[in-house]
Backbone as CSV, one residue per row, in Angstrom:
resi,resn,N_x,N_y,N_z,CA_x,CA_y,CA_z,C_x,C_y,C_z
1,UNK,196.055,-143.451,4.694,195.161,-144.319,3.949,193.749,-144.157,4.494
2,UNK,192.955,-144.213,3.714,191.558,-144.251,4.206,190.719,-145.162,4.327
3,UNK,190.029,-145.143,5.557,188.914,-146.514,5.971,188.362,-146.709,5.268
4,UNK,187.665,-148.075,4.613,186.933,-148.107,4.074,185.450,-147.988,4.781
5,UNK,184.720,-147.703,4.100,183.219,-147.596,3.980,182.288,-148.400,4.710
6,UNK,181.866,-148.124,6.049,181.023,-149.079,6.809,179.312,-148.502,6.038
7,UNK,178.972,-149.876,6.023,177.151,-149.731,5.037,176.678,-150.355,6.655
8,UNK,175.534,-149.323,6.579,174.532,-150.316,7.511,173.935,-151.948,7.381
9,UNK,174.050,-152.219,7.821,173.682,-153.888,7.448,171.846,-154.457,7.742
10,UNK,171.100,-155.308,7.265,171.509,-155.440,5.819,171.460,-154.218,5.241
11,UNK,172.413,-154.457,3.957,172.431,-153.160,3.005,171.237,-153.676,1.849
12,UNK,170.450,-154.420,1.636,169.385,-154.586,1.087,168.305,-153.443,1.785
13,UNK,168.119,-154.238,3.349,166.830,-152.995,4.108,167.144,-151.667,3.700
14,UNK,168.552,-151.326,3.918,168.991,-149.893,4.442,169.256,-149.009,3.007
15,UNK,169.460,-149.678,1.968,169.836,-149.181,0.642,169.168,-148.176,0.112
16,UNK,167.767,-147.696,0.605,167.132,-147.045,0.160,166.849,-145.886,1.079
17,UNK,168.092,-145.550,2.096,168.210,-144.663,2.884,169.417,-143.686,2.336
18,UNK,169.836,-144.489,1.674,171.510,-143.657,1.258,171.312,-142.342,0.361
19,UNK,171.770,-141.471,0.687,171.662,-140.042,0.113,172.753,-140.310,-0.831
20,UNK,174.209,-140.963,0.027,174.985,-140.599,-1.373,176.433,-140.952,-0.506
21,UNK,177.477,-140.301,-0.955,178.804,-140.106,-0.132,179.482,-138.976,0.349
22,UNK,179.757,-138.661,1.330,180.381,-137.043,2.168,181.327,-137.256,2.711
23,UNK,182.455,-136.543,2.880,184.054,-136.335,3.277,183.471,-135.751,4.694
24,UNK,183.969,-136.976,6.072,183.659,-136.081,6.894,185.154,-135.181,7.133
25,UNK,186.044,-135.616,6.328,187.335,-134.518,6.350,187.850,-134.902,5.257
26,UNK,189.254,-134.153,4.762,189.684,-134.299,3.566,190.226,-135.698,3.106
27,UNK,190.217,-136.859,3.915,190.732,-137.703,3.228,190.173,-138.629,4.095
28,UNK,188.779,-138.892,4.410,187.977,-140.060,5.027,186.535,-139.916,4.880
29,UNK,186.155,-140.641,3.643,184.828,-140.635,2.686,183.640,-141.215,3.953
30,UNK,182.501,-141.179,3.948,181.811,-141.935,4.664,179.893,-141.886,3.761
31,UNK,179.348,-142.930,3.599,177.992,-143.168,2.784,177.290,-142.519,4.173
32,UNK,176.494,-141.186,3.634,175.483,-140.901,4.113,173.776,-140.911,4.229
33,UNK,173.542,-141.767,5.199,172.048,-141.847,5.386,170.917,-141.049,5.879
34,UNK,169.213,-141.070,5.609,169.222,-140.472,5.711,168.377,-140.898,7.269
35,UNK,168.366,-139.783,8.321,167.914,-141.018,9.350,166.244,-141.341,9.167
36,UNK,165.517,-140.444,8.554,164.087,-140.555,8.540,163.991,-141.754,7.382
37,UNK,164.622,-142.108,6.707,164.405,-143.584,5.350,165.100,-144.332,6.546
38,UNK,166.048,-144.492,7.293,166.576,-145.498,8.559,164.931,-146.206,9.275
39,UNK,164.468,-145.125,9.950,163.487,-145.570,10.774,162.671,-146.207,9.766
40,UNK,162.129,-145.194,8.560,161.044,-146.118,7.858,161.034,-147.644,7.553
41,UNK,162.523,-147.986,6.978,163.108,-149.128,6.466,163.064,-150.160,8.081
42,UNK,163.049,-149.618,9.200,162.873,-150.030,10.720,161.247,-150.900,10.408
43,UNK,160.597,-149.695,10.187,159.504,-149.822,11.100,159.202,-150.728,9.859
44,UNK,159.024,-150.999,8.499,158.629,-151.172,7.226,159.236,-153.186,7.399
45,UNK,160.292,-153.185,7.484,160.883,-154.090,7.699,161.030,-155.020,8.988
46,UNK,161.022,-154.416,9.951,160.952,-155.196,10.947,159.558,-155.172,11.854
47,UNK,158.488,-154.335,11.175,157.102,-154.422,11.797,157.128,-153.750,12.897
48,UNK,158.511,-152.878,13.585,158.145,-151.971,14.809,157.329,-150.411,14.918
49,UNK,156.869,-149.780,15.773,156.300,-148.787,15.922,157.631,-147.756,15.394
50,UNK,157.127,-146.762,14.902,158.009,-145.236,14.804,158.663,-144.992,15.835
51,UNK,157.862,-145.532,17.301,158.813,-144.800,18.662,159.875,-146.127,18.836
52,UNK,159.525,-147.304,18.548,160.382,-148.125,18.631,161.469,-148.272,17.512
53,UNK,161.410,-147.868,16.540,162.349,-147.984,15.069,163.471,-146.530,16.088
54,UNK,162.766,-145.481,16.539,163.562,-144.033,16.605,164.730,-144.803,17.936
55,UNK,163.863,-145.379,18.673,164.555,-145.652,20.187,165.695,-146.885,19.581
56,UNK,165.709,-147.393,18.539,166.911,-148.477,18.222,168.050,-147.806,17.230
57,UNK,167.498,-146.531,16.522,168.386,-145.812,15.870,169.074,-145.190,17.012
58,UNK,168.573,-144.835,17.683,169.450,-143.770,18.845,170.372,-144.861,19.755
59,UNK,170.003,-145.823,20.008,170.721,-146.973,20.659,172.280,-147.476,19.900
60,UNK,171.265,-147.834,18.816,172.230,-149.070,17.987,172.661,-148.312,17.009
61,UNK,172.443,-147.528,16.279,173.374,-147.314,14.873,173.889,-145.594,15.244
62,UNK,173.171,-144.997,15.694,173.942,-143.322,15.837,175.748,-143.767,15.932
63,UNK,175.972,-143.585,17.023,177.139,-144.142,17.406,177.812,-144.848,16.445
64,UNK,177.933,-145.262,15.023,178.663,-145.818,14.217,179.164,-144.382,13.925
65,UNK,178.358,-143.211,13.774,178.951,-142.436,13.181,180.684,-141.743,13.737
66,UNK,180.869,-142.157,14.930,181.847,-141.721,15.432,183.472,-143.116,15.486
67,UNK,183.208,-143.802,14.238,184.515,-144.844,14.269,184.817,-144.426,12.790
68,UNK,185.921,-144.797,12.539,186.493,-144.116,10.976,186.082,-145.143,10.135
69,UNK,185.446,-144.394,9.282,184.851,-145.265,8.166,183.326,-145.126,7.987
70,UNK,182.722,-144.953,9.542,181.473,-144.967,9.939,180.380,-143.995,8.776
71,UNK,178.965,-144.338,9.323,178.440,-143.629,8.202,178.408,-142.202,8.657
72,UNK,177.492,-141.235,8.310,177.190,-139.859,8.688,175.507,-139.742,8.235
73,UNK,175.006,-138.946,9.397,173.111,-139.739,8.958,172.633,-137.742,9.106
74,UNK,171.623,-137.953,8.374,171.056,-136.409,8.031,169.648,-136.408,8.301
75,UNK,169.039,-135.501,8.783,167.584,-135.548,9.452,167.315,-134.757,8.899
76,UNK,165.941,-135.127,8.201,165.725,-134.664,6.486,164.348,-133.939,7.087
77,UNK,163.682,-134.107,8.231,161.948,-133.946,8.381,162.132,-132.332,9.051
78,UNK,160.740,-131.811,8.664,161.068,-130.463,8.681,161.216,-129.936,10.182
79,UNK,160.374,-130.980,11.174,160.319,-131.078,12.573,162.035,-131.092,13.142
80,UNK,162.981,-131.674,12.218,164.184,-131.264,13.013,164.951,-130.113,12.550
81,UNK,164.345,-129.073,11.869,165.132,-127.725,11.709,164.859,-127.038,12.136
82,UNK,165.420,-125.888,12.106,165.699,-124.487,13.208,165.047,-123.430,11.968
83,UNK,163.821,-122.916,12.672,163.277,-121.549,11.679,164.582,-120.516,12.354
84,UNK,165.283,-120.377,10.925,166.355,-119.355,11.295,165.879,-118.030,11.608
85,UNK,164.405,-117.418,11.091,164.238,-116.045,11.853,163.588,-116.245,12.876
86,UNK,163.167,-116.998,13.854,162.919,-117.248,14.615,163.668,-117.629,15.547
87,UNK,164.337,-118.923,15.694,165.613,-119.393,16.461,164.493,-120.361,16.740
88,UNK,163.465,-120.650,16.814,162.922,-122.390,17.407,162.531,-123.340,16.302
89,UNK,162.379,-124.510,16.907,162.461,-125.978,16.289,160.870,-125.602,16.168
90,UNK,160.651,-126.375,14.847,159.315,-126.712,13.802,158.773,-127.622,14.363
C-alpha cells in the first residue's frame, strides 16, 4: 500500500512551490517542490533574509524527503547545475 502524500505545511504558503507529482519508486508517489519557490515563499512570507529562508530549508524541511510519503524538492537555479562540458558548478 502506499503512503500517502506529505504537503509542506502551510500548504497555502508552500502551494506555489509544487512542480507537480514523481514516483520516487514504482509504487510510492511523492508532490514535488521546487526548493528555489520554498525559500521565496520563506523569505516572502515570513519576512526572513535568503540566507536565513536557505539555512531553515536545510534544517527543517530537506530531511522530510527521506520518510515514505515525504516530498522530493528540485533545484531549479542555474547556480546549482553542472556545465556538463566542463564538469564545474555555474
Amino acid at each position: 500500500m502506499t503512503a500517502p502524500l506529505i504537503f509542506l505545511e502551510s500548504k497555502d504558503t508552500f502551494r506555489s512551490a509544487i512542480l507537480g507529482v514523481v514516483y520516487k519508486s514504482a509504487d510510492q508517489a511523492a508532490v514535488c517542490y521546487s526548493v528555489d519557490l520554498i525559500i521565496s515563499a520563506l523569505v516572502e512570507h515570513d519576512g526572513w533574509t535568503l540566507d536565513e529562508a536557505q539555512e531553515w530549508f536545510e534544517y527543517n524541511i530537506v530531511s522530510l524527503e527521506d520518510i515514505e510519503g515525504g516530498p522530493v524538492f528540485v533545484y531549479q537555479s542555474d547556480h546549482y547545475l553542472v556545465d556538463l562540458e566542463s564538469g564545474e558548478s555555474k
